[in-house]
C-alpha positions as MATLAB code, in Angstrom:
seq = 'XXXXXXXXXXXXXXXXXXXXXXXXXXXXXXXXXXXXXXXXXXXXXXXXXXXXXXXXXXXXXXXXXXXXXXXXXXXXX';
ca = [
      -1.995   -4.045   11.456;
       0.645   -1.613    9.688;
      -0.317   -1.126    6.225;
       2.117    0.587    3.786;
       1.998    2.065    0.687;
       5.432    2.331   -0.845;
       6.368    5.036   -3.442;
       7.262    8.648   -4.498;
       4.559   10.371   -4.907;
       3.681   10.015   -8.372;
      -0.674    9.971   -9.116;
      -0.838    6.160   -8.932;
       1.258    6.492   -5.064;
      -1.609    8.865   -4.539;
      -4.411    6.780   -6.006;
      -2.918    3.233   -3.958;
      -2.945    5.291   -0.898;
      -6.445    6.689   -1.266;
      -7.875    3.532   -2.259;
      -6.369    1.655    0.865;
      -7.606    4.449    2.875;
     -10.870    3.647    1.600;
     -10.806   -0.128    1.847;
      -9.391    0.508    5.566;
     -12.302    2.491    6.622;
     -14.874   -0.059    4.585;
     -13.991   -2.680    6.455;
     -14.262   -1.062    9.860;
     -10.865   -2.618   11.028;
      -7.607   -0.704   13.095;
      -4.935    0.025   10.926;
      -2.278    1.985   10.580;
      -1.319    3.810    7.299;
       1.871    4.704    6.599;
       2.935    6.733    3.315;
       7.008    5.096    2.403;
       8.204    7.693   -0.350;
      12.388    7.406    0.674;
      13.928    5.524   -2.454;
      16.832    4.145   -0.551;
      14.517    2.221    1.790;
      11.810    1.423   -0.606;
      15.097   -0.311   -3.105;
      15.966   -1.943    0.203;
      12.862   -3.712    0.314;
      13.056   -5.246   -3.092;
      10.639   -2.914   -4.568;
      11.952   -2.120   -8.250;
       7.787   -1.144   -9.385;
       5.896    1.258   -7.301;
       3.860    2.178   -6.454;
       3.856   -1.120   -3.928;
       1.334   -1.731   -1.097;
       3.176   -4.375    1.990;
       0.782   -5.639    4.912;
       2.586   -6.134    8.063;
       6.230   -5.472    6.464;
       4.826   -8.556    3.771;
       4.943   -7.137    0.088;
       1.517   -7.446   -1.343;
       1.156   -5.503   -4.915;
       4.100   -4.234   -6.504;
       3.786   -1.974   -9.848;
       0.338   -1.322  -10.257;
      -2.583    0.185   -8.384;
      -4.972   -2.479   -6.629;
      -8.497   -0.807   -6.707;
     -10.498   -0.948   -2.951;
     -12.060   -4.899   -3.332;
      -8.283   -5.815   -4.174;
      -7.178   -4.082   -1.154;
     -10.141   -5.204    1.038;
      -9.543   -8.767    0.381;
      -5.614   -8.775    0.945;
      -6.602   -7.048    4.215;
      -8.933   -9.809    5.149;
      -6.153  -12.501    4.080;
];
């Protein structure tokens, strides 16, 4: 599982990314995280909000920050 978090750094980037840390290591499961902070290829994914969390190249949350249960359940489908 490849699990993205899709922004430029700005404190809600940060928090989205810490939370699905979290959630990651609460469930127990194998993931990768990856941190996507270039503009051009975050705009070429159709995200105009971040920060934006995608599962699996799939966009899941776009413009806010999902707190860890959000996360946790996306990640469980």
């Amino acid at each position: 599982m490849k699990v993205e978090v899709l922004g430029t750094g700005c404190a809600k980037c940060k928090r989205l990314m810490k939370n699905a840390e979290t959630a990651i290591k609460e469930l127990g499961i194998e993931a990768e995280l990856v941190k996507v902070d270039d503009i051009t290829e975050i705009m070429d994914r159709g995200v105009m909000l971040t920060p934006a969390l995608a599962v699996d190249g799939e966009l899941k949350v776009s413009g806010w920050v999902a707190d860890v249960k959000e996360i946790k359940e996306i990640l469980q489908g």
